[in-house]
C-alpha positions as CSV (number, residue, x, y, z in Angstrom):
1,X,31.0,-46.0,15.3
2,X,31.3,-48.3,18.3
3,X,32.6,-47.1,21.3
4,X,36.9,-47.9,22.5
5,X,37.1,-50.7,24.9
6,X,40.5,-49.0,26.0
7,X,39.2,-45.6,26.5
8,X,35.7,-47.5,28.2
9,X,38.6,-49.4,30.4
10,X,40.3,-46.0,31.3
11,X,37.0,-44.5,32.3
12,X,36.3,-47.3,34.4
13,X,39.6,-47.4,35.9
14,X,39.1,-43.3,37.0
15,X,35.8,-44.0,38.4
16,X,37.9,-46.4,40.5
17,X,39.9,-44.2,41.6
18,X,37.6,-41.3,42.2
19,X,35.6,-43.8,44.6
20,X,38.4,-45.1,46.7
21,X,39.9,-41.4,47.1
22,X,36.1,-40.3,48.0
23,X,35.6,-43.3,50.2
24,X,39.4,-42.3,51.8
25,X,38.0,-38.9,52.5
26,X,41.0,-36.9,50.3
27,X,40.3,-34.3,48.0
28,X,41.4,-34.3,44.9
29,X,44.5,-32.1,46.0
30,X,45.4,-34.4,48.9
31,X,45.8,-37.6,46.7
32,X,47.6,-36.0,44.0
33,X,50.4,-34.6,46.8
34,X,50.0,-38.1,47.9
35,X,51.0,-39.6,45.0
36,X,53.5,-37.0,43.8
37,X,51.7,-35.9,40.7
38,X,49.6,-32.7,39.8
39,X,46.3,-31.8,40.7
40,X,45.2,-31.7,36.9
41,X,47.2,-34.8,36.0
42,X,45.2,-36.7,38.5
43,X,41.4,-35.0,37.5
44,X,42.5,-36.4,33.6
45,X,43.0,-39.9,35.3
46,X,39.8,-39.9,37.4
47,X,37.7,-38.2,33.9
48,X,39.5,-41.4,32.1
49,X,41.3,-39.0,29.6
50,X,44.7,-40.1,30.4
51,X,46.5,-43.2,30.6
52,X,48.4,-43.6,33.9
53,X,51.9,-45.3,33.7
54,X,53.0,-48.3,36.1
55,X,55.0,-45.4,38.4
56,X,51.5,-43.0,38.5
57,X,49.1,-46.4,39.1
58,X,51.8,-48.0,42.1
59,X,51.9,-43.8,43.7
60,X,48.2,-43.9,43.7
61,X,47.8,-47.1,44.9
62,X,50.4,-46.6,47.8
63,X,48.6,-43.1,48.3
64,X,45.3,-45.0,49.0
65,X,46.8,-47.9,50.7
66,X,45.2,-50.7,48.6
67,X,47.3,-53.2,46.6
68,X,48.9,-52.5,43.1
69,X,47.6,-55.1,41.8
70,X,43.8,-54.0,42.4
71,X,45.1,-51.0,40.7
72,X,46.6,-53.0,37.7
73,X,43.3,-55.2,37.3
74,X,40.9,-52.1,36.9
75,X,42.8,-50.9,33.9
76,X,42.9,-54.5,32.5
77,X,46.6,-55.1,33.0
78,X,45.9,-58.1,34.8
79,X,43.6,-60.5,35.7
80,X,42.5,-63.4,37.8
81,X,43.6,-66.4,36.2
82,X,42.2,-68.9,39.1
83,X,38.5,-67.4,38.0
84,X,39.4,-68.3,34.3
85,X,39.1,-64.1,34.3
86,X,35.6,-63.1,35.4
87,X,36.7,-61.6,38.5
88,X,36.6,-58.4,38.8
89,X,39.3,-57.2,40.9
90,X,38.3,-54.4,44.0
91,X,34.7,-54.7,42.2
92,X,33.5,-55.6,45.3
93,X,35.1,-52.6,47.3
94,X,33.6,-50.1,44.2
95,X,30.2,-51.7,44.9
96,X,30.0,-51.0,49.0
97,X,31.7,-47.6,48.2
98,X,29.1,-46.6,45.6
99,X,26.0,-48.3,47.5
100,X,23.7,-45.0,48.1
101,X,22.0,-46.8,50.7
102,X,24.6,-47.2,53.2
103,X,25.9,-44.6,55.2
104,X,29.5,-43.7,55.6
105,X,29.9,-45.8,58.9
106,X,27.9,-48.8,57.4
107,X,30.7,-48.6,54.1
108,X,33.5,-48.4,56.2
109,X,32.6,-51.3,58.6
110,X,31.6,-53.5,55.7
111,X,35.1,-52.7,53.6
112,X,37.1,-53.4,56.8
113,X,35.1,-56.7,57.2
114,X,35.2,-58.0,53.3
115,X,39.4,-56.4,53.8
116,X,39.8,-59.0,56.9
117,X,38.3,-61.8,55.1
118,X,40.4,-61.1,51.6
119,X,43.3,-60.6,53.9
120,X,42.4,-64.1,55.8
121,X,42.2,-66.2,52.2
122,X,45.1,-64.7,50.7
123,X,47.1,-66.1,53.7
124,X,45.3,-69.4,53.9
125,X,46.1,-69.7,50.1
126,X,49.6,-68.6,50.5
127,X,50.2,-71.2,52.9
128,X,48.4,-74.1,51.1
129,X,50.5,-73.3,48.2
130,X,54.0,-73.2,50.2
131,X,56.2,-76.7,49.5
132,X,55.9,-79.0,51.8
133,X,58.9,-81.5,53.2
134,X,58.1,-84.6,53.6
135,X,57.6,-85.7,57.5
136,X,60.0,-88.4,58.6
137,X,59.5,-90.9,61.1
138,X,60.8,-89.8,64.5
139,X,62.7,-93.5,64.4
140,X,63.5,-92.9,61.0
141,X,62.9,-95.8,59.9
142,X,60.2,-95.8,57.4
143,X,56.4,-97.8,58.5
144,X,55.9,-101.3,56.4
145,X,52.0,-101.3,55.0
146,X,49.7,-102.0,57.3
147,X,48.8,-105.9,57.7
148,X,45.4,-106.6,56.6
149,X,42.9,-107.9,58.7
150,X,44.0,-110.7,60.9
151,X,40.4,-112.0,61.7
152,X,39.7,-112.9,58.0
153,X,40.4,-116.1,57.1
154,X,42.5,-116.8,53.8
155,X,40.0,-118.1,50.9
């Protein structure tokens, strides 16, 4: 019988979790006071046997201080559709948190490094995508085209 993609997405999803709590340095205990819900509740979600609603998945994002939205792509509720949907969101953050040949201080200051440089684009992008107004002349008056060359002669 082949395997669930949902339940292989929810296991996924609580591996996520489990790493950015581990790699936050809270127990199991201090995320689920964190995010308001109960020690076992949380243990299901990081073991992928529960499915977390929007509330649960925005409190434990909050309570780990990354994005919702990194939250939302793990358990495939959304995607990247710039990529045509083969990024991976926080895959990158999972990867230097799971490295087992980095120490603690090497994952931290690569993750605040690869945070500075998301945080950089997403502002860059945000402000190439903001509507532009049109410049107007300082005269107001509007240019004519530029004359073409005056040294060529006419044919």
């Amino acid at each position: 019988m082949a395997e669930d993609p949902w339940r292989t997405q929810l296991e996924a999803f609580g591996s996520f979790v489990r790493t950015q709590r581990q790699l936050a340095k809270l127990s199991l205990r201090e995320l689920a006071e964190l995010a308001t819900v109960s020690n076992p509740y949380l243990s299901q979600i990081e073991r992928g046997l529960h499915e977390p609603s929007i509330r649960v998945i925005k409190a434990i994002a909050n309570a780990l201080d990354i994005s919702t939205e990194t939250l939302l792509a793990q358990v495939g509720l959304v995607g990247d559709d710039e990529a045509g949907g083969l990024r991976v969101h926080g895959a990158t953050e999972a990867a230097i948190s799971a490295d087992p040949y980095l120490t603690d201080g090497q994952r931290e200051a690569l993750l605040a490094v690869y945070r500075s440089y998301v945080a950089e684009s997403r502002s860059t992008n945000r402000r190439s995508r903001a509507p532009r107004a049109a410049k107007a002349p300082p005269n107001g008056v509007a240019e004519p085209d530029p004359v073409p060359d005056a040294d060529v002669e006419p044919a």
